[in-house]
C-alpha positions as CSV (number, residue, x, y, z in Angstrom):
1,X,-8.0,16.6,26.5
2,X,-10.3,19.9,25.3
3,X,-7.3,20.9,22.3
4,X,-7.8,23.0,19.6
5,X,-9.7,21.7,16.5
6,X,-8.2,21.4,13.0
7,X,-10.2,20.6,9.8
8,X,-8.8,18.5,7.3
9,X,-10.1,18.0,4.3
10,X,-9.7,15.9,0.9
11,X,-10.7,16.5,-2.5
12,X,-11.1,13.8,-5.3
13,X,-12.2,13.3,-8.6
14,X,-13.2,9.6,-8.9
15,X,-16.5,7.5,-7.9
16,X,-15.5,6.1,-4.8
17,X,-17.1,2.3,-4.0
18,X,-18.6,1.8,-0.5
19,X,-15.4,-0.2,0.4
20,X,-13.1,2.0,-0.7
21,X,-15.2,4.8,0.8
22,X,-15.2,3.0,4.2
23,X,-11.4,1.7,4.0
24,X,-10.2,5.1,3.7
25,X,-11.7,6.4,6.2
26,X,-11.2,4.0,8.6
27,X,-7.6,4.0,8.5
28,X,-7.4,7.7,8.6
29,X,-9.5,7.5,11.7
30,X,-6.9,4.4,13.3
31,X,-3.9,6.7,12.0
32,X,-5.4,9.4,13.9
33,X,-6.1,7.7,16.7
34,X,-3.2,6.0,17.4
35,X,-1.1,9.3,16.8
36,X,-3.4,10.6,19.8
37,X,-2.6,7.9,21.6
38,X,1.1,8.5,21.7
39,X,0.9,12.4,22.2
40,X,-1.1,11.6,25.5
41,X,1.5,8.8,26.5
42,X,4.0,11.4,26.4
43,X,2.3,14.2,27.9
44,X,1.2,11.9,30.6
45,X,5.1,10.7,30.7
46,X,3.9,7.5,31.8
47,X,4.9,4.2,29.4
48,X,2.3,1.5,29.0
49,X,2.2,-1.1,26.9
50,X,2.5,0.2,23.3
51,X,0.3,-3.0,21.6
52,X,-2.6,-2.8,24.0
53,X,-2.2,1.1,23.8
54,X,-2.6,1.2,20.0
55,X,-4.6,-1.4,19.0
56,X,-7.2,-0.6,21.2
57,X,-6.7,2.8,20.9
58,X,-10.0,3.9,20.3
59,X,-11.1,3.4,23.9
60,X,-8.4,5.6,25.1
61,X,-9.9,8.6,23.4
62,X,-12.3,11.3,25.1
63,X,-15.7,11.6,22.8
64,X,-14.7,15.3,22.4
65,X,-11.2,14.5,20.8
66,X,-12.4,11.5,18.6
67,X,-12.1,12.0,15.0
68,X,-15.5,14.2,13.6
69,X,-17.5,14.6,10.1
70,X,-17.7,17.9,9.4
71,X,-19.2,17.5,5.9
72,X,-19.3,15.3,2.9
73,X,-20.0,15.9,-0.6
74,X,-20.2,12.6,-2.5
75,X,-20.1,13.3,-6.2
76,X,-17.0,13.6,-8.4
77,X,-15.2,16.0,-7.5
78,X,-16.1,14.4,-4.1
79,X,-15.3,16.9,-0.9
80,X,-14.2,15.7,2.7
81,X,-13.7,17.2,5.9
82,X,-13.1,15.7,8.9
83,X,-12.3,17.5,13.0
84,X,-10.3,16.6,15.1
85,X,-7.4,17.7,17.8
86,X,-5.6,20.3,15.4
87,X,-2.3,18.9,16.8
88,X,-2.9,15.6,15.6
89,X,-4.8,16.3,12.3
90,X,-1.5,18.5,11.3
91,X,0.1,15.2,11.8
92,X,-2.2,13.2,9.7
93,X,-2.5,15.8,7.0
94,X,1.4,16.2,6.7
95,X,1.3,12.4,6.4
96,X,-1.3,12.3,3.5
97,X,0.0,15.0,1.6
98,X,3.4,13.2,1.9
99,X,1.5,10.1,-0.1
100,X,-0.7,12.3,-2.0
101,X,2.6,14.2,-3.2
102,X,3.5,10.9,-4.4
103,X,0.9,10.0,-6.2
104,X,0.6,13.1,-8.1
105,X,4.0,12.9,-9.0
106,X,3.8,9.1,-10.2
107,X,1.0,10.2,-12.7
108,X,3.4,13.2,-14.1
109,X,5.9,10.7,-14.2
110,X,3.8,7.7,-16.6
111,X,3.1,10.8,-18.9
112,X,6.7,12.0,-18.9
113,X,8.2,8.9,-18.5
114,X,11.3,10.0,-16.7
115,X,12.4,7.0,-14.8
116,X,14.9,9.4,-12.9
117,X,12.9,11.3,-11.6
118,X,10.4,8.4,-10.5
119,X,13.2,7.7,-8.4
120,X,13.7,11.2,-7.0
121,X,10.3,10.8,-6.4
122,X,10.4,7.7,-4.0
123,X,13.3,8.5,-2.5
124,X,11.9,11.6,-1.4
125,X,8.2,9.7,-0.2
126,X,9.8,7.4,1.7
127,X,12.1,10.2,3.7
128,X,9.0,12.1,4.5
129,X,7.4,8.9,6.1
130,X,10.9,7.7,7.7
131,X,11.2,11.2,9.0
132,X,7.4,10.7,10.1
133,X,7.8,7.5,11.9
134,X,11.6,8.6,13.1
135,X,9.7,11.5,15.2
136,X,7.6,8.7,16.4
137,X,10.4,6.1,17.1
138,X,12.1,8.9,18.7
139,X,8.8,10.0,21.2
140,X,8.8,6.5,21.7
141,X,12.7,5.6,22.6
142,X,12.2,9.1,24.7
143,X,9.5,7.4,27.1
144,X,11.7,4.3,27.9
145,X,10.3,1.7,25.5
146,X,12.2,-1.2,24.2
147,X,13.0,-2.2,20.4
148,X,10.5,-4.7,20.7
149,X,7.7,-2.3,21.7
150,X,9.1,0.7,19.5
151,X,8.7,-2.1,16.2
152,X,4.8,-2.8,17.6
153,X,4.1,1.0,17.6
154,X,5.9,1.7,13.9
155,X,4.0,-1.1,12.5
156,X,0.5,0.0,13.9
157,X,1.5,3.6,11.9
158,X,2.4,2.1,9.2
159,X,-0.2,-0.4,8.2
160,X,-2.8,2.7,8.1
161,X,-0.6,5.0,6.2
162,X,-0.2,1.7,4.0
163,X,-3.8,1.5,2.8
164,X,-4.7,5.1,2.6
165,X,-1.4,5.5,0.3
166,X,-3.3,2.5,-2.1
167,X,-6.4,4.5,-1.7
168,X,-5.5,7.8,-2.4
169,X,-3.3,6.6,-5.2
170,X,-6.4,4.9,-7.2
171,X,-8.9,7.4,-6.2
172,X,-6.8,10.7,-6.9
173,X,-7.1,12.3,-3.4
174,X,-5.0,15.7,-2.6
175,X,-5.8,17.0,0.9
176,X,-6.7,21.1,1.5
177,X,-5.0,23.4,2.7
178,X,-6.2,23.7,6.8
179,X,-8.5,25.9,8.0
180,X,-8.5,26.0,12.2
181,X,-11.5,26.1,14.1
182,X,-11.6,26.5,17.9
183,X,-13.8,24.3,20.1
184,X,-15.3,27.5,21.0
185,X,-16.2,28.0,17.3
186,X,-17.6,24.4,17.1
């Protein structure tokens, strides 16, 4: 593919436990992927089957566009940053922020206790992920698939986006601000 990189990063303020470390990531990395996976089925405008396509994803990917370290600082406040296809990382980050939004604001809202706007809150959360996954059911519905195949491919988003909202929610993440890189820079 040869895109554009984009760094995204993550700050956090708790100890994070090897399987929490290791969850995280991992479904960041499958969210990725599987977001890669469906901006190459539609630039190649060429359906497949959406299951095999995203659950295997990872073999679909070029080396070069696979999701990269870029550095890791460990301790609290712990430091993250990850490369990848800066198309596809904008998607990702927009997605976290989206749940780390959320979190932040269900922690202002235990202190404030303001049921209300709790509700405010969630409403808002889950619009940015329907709009998320709408783009996505759209892309899909665009390249001919059927209901059945459009469910598989929501699903495989949003068990990732699932487990990194838990994770960031417990481990206080907030993603940075981007800062784009070029392969050429690389």
């Amino acid at each position: 593919m040869r895109e554009e990189l984009g760094n995204l990063g993550f700050e956090t303020v708790e100890d994070w436990s090897v399987e929490d470390f290791y969850t995280f990531f991992h479904q960041v990395n499958i969210l990725y992927n599987r977001l890669l996976v469906l901006d190459d089925i539609k630039l190649k405008q060429r359906p497949v089957k959406l299951k095999s396509a995203l659950y295997g994803s990872l073999s679909r990917i070029q080396p070069e566009d696979r999701l990269k370290v870029k550095s890791i600082e460990i301790h609290s406040p712990g430091d993250f940053n990850l490369l990848g296809v800066d198309k596809i990382i904008g998607q990702v980050r927009e997605l976290i922020k989206d749940l780390t939004y959320r979190n932040r604001l269900d922690r202002q809202e235990k202190e404030e206790a303001l049921r209300h706007q709790k509700e405010m809150n969630n409403l808002r959360t889950m619009a940015g992920k329907q709009k998320v996954l709408a783009n996505q059911i759209q892309l899909m519905e665009s390249l001919g698939y059927d209901r059945e195949q459009i469910e598989i491919g929501v699903k495989a988003l949003a068990d990732p986006l699932s487990q990194i909202e838990e994770i960031s929610s417990r481990k206080g993440v907030t993603v940075k601000s981007p800062n784009k890189q070029s392969k050429a820079d690389a």
